[in-house]
C-alpha positions as CSV (number, residue, x, y, z in Angstrom):
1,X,65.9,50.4,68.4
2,X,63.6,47.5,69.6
3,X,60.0,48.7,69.3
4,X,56.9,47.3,71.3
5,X,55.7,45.7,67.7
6,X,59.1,43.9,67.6
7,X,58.8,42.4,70.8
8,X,54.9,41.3,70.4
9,X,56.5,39.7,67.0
10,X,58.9,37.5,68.7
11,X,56.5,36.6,71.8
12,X,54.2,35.3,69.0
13,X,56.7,33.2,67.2
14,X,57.4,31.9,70.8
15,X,53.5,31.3,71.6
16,X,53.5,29.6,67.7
17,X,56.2,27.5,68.0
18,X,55.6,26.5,72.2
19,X,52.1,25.5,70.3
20,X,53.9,22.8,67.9
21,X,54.6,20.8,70.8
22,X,57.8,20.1,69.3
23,X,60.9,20.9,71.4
24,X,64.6,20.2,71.9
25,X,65.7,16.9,73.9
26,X,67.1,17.6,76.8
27,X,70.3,18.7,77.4
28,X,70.5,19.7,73.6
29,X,69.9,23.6,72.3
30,X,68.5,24.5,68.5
31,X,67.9,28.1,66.7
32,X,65.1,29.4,66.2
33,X,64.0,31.9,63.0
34,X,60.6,33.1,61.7
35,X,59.5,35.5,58.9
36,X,56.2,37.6,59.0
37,X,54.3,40.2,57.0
38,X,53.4,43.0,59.0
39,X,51.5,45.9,58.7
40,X,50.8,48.5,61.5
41,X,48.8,46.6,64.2
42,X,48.9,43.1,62.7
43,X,51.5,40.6,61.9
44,X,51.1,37.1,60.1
45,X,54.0,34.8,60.8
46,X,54.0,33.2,56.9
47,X,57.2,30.5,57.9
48,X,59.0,29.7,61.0
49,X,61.6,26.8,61.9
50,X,64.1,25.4,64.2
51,X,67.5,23.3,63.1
52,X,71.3,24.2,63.1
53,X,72.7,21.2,60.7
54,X,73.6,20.5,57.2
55,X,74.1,18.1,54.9
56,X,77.7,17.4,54.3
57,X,78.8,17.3,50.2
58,X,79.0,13.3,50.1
59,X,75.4,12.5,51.8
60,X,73.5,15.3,49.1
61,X,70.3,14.0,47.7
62,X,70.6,14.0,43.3
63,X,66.6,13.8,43.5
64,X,65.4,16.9,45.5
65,X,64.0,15.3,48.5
66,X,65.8,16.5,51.4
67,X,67.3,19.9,52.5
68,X,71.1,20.2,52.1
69,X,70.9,23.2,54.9
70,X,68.5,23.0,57.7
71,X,70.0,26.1,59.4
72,X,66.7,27.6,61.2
73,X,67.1,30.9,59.0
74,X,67.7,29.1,55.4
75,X,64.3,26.5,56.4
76,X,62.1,29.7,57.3
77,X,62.8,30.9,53.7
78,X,62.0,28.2,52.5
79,X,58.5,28.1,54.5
80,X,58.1,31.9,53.5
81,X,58.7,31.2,49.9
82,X,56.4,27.8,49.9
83,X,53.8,30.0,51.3
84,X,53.9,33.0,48.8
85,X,53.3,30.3,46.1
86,X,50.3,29.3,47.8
87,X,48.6,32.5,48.5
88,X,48.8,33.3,45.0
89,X,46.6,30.3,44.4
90,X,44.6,31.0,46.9
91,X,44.3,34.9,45.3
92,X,43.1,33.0,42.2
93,X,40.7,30.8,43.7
94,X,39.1,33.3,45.7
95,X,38.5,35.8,42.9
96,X,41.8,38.1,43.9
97,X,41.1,38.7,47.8
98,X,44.6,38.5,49.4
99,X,45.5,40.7,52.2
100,X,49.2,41.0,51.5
101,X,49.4,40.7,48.1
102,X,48.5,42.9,45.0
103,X,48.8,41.7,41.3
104,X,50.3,44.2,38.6
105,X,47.9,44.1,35.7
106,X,50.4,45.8,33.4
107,X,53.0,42.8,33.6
108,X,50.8,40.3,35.5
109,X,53.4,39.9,38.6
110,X,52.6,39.7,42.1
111,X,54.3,42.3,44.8
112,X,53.3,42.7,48.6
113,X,51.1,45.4,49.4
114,X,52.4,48.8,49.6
115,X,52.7,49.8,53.5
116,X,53.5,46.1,54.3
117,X,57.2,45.5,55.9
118,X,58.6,41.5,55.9
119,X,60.2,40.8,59.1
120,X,62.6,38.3,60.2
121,X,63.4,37.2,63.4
122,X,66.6,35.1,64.5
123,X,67.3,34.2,68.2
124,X,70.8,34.2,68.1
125,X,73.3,35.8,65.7
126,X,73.4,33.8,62.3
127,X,76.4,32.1,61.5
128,X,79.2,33.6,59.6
129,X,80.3,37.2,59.0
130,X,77.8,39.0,61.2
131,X,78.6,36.7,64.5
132,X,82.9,36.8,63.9
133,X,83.8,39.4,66.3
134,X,81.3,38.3,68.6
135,X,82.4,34.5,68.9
136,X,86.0,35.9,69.2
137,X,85.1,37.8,72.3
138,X,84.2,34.1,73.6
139,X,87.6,32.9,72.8
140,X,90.6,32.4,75.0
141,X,93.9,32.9,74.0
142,X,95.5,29.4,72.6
143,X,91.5,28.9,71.1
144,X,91.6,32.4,69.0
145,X,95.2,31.2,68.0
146,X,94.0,27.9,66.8
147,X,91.2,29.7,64.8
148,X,93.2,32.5,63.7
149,X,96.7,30.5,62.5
150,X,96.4,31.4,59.2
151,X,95.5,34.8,58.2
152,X,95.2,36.1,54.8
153,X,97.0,39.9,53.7
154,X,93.6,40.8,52.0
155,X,90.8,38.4,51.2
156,X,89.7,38.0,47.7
157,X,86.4,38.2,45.9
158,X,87.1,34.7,45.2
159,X,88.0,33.7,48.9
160,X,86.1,31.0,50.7
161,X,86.9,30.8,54.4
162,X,85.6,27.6,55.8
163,X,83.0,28.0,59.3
164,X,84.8,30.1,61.8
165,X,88.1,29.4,60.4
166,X,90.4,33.0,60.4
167,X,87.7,34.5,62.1
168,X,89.5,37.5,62.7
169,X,88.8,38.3,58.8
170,X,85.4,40.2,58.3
171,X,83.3,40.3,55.2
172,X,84.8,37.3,53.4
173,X,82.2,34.5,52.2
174,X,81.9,31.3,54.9
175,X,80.9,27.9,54.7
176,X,79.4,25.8,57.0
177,X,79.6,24.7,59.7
178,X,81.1,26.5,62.3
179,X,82.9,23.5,63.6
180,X,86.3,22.2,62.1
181,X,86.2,18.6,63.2
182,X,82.5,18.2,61.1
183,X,82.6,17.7,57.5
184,X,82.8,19.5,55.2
185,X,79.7,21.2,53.2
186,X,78.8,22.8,50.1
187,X,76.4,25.3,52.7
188,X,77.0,29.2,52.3
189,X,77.1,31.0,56.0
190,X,73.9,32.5,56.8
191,X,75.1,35.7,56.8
192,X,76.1,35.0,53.4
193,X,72.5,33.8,52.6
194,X,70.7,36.9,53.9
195,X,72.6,39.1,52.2
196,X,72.7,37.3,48.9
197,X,68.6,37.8,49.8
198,X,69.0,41.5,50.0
199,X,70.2,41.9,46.6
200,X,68.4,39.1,45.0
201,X,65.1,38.8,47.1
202,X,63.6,35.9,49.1
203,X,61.2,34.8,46.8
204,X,64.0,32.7,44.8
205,X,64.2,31.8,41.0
206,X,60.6,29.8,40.9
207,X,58.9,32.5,43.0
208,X,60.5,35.1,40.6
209,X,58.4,33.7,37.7
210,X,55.3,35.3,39.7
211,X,56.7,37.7,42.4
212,X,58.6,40.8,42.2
213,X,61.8,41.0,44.3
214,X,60.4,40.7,48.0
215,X,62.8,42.0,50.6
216,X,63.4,41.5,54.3
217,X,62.5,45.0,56.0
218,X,63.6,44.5,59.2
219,X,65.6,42.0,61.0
220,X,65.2,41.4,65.1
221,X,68.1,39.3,66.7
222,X,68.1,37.7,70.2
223,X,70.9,36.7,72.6
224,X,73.1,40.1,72.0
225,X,73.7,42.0,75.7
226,X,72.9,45.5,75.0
227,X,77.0,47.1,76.0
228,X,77.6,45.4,72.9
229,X,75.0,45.8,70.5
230,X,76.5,49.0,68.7
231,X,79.2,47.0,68.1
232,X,77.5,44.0,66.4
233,X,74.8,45.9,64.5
234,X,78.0,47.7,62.8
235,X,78.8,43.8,62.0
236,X,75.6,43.0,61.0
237,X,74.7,46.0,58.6
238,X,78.3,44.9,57.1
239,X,77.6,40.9,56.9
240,X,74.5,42.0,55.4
241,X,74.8,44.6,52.7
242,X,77.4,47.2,53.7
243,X,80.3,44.6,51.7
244,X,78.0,44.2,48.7
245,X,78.9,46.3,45.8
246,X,76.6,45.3,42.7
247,X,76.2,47.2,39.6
248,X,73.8,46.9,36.2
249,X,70.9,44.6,38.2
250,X,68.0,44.0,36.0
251,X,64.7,46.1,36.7
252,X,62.6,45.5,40.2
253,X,66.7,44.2,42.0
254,X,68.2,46.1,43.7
255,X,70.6,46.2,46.9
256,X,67.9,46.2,50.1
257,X,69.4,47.5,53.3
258,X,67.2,46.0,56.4
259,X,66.9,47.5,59.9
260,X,68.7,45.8,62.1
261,X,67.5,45.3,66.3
262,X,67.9,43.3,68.6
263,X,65.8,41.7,71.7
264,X,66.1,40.7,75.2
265,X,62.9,38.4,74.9
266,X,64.7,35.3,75.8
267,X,64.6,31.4,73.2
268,X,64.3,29.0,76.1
269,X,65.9,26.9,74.0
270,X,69.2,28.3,72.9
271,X,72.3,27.1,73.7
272,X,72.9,29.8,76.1
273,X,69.3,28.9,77.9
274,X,69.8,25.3,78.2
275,X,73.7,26.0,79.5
276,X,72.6,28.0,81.9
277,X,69.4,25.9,83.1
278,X,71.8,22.5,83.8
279,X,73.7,21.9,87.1
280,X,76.3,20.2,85.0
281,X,78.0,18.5,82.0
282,X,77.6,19.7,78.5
283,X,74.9,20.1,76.0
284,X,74.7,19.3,72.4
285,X,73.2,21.4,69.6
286,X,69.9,19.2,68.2
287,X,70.0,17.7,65.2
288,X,66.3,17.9,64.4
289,X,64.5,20.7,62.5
290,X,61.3,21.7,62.7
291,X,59.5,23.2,59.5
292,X,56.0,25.3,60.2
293,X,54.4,27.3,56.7
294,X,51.9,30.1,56.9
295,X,48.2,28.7,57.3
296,X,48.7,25.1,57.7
297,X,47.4,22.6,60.0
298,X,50.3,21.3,60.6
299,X,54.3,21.5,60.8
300,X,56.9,18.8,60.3
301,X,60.1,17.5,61.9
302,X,63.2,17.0,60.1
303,X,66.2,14.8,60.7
304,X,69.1,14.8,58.2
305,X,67.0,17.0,55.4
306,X,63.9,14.5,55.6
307,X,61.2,13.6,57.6
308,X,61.6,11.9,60.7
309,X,60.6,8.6,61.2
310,X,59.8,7.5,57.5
311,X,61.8,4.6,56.2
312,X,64.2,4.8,53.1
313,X,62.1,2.8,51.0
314,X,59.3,5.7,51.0
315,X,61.3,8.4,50.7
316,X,60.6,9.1,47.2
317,X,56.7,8.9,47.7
318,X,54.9,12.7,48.1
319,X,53.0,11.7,51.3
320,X,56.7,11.6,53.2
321,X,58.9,14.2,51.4
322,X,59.2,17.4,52.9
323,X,57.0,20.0,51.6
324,X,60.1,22.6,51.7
325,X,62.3,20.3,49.8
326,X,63.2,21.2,46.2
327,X,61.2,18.3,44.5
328,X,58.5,19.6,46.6
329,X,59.0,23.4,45.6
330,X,58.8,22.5,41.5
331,X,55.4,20.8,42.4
332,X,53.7,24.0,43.9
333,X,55.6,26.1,41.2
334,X,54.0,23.9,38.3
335,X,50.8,24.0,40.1
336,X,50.6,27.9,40.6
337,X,51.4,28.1,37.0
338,X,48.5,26.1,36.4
339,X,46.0,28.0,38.7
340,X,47.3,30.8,37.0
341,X,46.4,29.6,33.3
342,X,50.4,29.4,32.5
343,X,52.2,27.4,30.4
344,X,53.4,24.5,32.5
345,X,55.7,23.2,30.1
346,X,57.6,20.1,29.5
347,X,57.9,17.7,32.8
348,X,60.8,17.0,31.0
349,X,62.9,19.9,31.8
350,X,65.2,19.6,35.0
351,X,64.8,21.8,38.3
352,X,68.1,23.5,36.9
353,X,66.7,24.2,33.5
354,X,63.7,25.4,34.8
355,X,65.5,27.9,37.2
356,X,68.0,28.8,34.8
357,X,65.2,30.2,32.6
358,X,64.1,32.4,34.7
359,X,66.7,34.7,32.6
360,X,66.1,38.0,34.8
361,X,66.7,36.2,38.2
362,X,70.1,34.6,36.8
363,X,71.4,38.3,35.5
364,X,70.8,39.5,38.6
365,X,72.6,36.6,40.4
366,X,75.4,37.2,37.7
367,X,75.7,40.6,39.1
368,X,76.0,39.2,42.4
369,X,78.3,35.9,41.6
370,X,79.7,36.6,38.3
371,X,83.6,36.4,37.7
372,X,85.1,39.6,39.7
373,X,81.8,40.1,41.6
374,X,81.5,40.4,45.1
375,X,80.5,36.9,45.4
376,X,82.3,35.3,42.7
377,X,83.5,33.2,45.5
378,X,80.5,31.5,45.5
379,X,80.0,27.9,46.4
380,X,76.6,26.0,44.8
381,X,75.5,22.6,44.9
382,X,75.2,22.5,40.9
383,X,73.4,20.8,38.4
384,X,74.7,17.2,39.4
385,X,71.7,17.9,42.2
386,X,69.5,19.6,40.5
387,X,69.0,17.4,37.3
388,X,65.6,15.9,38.5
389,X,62.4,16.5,36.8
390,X,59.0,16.3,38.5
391,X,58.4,12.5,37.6
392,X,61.8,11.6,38.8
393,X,60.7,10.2,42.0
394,X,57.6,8.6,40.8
395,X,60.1,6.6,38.5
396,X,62.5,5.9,41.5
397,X,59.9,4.4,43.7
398,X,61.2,1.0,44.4
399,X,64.7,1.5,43.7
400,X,67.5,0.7,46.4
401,X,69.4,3.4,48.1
């Protein structure tokens, strides 16, 4: 059930993002998605962002500097987990005031407060197994037949279904996107995402060097009419956890179960707002992203994974990469370490050694993905775009792509 607190949540993220002054064109629709810490009578918004594309496989970047997925959900976790990094610094620096984070002396790892609940907000239903049987409702007869002409006997912990493909299969792993006639992408479905976040955390493999697991606590979705929202919470709690069945997870993982609501507080711009405030002719979804992290000044626009409006030849420099992207993420992992008097290590190591070493992460990923796992089926980018260390830019300045 919706609470009062909910709803004041998601008029903030509205009053936040309306404040960013950066909104759809018209005639085009986006998502919207935000993550906060709460506690009773106050809620920090630590990540929020807009976007609903992706980077097909042939146009991913080998050197970390733009997103493969700038779904609005995926981008806000990355926000969230940018800022966690950085409030550990700043516990540090200010002598170990934090409001919404406590460090464990006996193993020297961060956790959020006791009493504190993180809270995700999504205006529409995310893509993939938890919006199925509510995209099929939309569906006329020779559509669903299209979608549905080949249909599995029983999916596989290894099947892959690709966007809304089969649709009338539940709790099988998606790709993106949605659409057939876009290419295709190495993306997991967000449903996918979040629930690969309830077993594993949000925090990711660099944030697991300093955080313990941090789960989502609640989830509030928009744009679901209330005759049908028994129906799609049963598909949500099922996109979300109620398919996962992982065993032997290391100490601190475990499989997180978040309270699903939903809404009626209205994203003016989601698809169904913009259809319904145009006389005619069709709308397009946007294919900017906008990026917002807890306590900055500032936010940033994405086009394609990078920013908007810089030119090719900077890419690579740090004033123009996005601060979500992975080059950017192993830059504020090697400086936490640093604040925190750690062993930085070799800036010869790779992004993928450096998250493959993070050996209690990966054996609880294992447990999750592993051969004959729930998600063994799942698809990853890999180390041919993850082999970059954190003076591989610096040493691609001036090179032509």
């Amino acid at each position: 059930m919706t609470t009062d607190e909910d709803s004041a949540f998601v008029q903030d993220v509205l009053k936040k993002y309306h404040s960013l002054n950066t909104t759809p064109h018209n005639r085009t629709h986006t998502i919207l998605a935000a993550i906060a810490l709460s506690y009773p009578g106050e809620t920090k918004t630590i990540g929020l962002a807009t976007g609903c594309k992706c980077l097909p496989k042939n146009r991913l970047p080998e050197q970390g500097d733009a997103l493969h997925d700038s779904h609005a959900e995926v981008l806000a976790r990355r926000c969230a987990r940018r800022w966690l990094l950085e409030e550990i610094q700043r516990y540090v620096t200010s002598g170990g005031l934090s409001r919404w984070l406590v460090k464990d002396e006996s193993d020297a790892k961060f956790r959020i407060k006791e009493g504190v609940q993180v809270i995700m907000y999504i205006s529409t239903l995310p893509c993939g197994d938890a919006s199925m049987r509510f995209l099929a409702s939309f569906q006329d007869d020779q559509m669903a037949q299209l979608k549905n002409s080949t249909v599995y006997e029983a999916p596989s912990p290894n099947a892959v279904s690709r966007g809304r493909n089969n649709y009338a299969l539940f709790g099988v792993l998606r790709t993106k996107p949605g659409r057939a006639d876009s290419p295709a992408t190495l993306s997991m479905s967000c449903s996918d995402k979040i629930a690969r976040w309830n077993v594993l955390g949000i925090q990711g493999a660099l944030g697991s060097v300093f955080l313990d697991p941090v789960y989502l606590s609640r989830i509030i979705i928009g744009e679901v009419n209330e005759d049908i929202r028994e129906e799609v919470k049963i598909d949500c709690e099922r996109a979300f956890w109620g398919r996962l069945d992982v065993s032997d997870l290391p100490r601190g993982f475990r499989i997180h179960r978040p309270v699903v609501v939903f809404t009626s507080v209205p994203f003016p711009f989601s698809k169904v707002s913009v259809v319904s405030a145009i006389d005619s002719g069709d709308c397009r979804s946007s294919n900017e992203s906008l990026c917002w992290i807890g306590d900055s000044p500032a936010h940033e626009v994405l086009i394609n994974g990078l920013k908007r409006g810089v030119p090719p030849k900077h890419r690579f420099k740090t004033m123009f990469r996005p601060r979500i992207s992975k080059i950017s993420m192993l830059h504020v992992y090697r400086d936490t370490l640093v604040t925190l008097g750690m062993d930085a290590g070799s800036e010869s190591r790779t992004y993928f050694e450096i998250k493959q070493a993070v050996s209690h992460y990966q054996t609880a990923k294992q447990c999750l993905q592993g051969e004959t796992r729930t998600f063994a089926g799942w698809i990853t980018s890999g180390v041919q775009w993850e082999s970059f260390t954190i003076t591989s830019q610096t040493n691609s300045i001036g090179q032509d792509y």
